[in-house]
DOGU-232963 format. One record per residue (C-alpha): residue in three letters; x, y, z. Coordinates in pm, 1 decimal. Example, Ala and Ser with C-alpha at 12.3 -4.5 7.8 and 13.67 -1.06 7.14 Angstrom:
<residuo ALA | xx 1230.0 | yy -450.0 | zz 780.0>
<residuo SER | xx 1367.0 | yy -106.0 | zz 714.0>
//
This chain:
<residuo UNK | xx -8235.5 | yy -8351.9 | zz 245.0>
<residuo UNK | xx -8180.0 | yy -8775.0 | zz 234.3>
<residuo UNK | xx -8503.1 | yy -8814.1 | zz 385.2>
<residuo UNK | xx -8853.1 | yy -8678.4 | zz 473.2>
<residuo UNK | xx -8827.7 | yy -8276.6 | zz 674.3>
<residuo UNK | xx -8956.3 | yy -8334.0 | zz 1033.5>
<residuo UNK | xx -8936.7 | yy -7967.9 | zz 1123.4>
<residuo UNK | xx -8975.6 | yy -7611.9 | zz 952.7>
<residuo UNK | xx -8918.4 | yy -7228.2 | zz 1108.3>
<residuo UNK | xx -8911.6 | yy -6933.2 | zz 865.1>
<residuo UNK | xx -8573.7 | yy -6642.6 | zz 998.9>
<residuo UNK | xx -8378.9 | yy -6415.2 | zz 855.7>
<residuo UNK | xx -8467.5 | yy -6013.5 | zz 752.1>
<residuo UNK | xx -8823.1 | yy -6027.0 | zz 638.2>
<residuo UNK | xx -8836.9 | yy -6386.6 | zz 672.5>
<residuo UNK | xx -8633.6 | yy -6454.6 | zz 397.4>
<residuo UNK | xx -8499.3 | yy -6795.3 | zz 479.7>
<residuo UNK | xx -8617.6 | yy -7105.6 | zz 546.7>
<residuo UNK | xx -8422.9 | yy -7360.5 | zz 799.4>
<residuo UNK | xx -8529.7 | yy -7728.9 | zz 815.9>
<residuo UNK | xx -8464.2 | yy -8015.0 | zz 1001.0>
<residuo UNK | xx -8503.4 | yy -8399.1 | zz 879.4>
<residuo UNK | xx -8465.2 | yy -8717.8 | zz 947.1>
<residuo UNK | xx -8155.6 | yy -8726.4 | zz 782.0>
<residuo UNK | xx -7987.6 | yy -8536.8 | zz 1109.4>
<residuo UNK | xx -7949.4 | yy -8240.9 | zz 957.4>
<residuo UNK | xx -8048.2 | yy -7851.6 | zz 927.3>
<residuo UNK | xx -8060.0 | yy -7677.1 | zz 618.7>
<residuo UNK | xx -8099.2 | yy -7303.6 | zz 531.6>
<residuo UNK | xx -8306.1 | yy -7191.6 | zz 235.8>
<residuo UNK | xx -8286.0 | yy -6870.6 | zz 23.8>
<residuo UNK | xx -8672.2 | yy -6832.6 | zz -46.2>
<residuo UNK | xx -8552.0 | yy -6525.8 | zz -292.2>
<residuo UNK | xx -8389.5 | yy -6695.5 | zz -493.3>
<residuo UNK | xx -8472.1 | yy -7028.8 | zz -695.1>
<residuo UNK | xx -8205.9 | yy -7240.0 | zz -622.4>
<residuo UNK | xx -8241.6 | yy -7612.8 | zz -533.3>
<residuo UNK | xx -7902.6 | yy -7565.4 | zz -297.7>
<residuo UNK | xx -7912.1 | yy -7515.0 | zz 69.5>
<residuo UNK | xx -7717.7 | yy -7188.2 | zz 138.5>
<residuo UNK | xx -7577.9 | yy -7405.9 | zz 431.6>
<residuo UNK | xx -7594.2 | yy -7744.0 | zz 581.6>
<residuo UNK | xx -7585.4 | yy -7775.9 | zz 947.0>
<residuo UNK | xx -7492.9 | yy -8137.7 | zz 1131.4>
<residuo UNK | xx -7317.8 | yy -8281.7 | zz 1403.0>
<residuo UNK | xx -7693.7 | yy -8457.9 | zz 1487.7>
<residuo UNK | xx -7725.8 | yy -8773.9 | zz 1695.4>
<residuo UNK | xx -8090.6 | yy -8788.1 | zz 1545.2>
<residuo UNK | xx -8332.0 | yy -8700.1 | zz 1338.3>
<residuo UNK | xx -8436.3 | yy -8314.1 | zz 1372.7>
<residuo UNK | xx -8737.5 | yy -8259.6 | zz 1538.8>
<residuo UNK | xx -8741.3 | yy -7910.8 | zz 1621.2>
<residuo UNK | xx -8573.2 | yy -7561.9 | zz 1490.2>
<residuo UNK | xx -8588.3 | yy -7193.1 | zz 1561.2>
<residuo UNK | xx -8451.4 | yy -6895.0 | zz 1458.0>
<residuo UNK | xx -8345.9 | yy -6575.2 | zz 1654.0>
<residuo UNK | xx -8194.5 | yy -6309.0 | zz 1417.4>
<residuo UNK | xx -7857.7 | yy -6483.6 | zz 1315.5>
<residuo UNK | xx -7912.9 | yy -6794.9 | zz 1546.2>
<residuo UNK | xx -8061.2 | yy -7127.0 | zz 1478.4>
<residuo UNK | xx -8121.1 | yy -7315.3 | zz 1793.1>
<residuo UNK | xx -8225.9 | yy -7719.7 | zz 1657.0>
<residuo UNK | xx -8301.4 | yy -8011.5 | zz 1927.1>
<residuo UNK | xx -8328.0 | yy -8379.6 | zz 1797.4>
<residuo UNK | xx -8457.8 | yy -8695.4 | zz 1867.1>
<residuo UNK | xx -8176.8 | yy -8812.2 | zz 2039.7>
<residuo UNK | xx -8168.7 | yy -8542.6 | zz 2290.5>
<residuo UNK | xx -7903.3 | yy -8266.1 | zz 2121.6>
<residuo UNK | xx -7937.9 | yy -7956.1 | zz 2137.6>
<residuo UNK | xx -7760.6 | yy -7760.4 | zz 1949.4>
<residuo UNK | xx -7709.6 | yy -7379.2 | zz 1856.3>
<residuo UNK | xx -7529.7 | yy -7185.3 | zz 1521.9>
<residuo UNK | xx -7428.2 | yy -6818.8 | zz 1433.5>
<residuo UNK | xx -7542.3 | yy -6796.5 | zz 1100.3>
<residuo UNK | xx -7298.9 | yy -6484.9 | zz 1032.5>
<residuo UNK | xx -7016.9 | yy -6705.0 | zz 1084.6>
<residuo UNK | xx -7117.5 | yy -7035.8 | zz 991.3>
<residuo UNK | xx -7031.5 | yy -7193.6 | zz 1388.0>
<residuo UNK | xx -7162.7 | yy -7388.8 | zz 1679.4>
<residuo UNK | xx -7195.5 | yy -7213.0 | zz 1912.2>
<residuo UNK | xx -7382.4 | yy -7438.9 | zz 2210.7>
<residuo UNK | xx -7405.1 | yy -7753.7 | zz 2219.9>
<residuo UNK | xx -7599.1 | yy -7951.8 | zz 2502.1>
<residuo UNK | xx -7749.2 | yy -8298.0 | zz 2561.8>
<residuo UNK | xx -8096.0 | yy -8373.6 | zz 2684.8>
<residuo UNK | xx -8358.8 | yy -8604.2 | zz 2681.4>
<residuo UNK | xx -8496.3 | yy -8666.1 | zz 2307.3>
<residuo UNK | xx -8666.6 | yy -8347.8 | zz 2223.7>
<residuo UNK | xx -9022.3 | yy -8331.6 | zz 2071.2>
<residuo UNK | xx -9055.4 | yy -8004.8 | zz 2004.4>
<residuo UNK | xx -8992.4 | yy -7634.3 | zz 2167.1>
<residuo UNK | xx -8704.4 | yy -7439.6 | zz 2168.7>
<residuo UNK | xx -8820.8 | yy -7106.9 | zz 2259.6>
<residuo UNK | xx -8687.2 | yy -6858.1 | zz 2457.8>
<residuo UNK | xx -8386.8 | yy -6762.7 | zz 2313.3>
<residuo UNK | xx -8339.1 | yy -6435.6 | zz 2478.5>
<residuo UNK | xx -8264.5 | yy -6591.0 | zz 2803.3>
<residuo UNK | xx -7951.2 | yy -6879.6 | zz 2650.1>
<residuo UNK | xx -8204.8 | yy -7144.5 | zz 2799.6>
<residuo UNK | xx -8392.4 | yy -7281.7 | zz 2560.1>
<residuo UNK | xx -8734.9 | yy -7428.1 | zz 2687.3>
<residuo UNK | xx -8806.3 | yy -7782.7 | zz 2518.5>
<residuo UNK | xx -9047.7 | yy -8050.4 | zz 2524.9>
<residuo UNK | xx -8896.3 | yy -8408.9 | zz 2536.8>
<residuo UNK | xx -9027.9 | yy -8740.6 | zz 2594.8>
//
């Protein structure tokens, strides 16, 4: 990341990666096996800075500060939802249901 990591949320089989969001509008995916200093992907299309992330098997559901929400299949590397709201704080649970629960201002 550009700037300071607002948000983190451990996914993957046996929690093996680490997705973080920052105030430089974008996710990024981690490979905590490994030691490399590259993201195995970057994720943007952010109004905002990141302010919240979760992770659902191969989903990663991220809300910013400027009120996007946004969802991505990892397996493919695509958006896959992508709403507007009021500038989210934090949340994003409740995957299961494709309506993600969110706290805004």
């Amino acid at each position: 990341h550009s700037e300071r990591v607002n948000t983190l949320a451990y996914g993957g089989v046996g929690d093996g990666v680490l997705v973080s969001g920052s105030y430089d509008s974008t996710v990024k995916l981690w490979d905590l096996r490994s030691r490399a200093l590259v993201p195995l992907q970057s994720l943007g299309g952010f109004t905002d800075s990141v302010t919240a992330v979760r992770v659902h098997d191969a989903e990663v559901v991220a809300g910013c500060g400027g009120g996007d929400v946004r969802a991505f299949d990892l397996r493919k590397g695509q958006l896959t939802s992508d709403c507007g709201l009021r500038a989210i704080t934090d949340g994003l649970g409740s995957l299961e249901s494709n309506c993600p629960l969110v706290r805004s201002l």
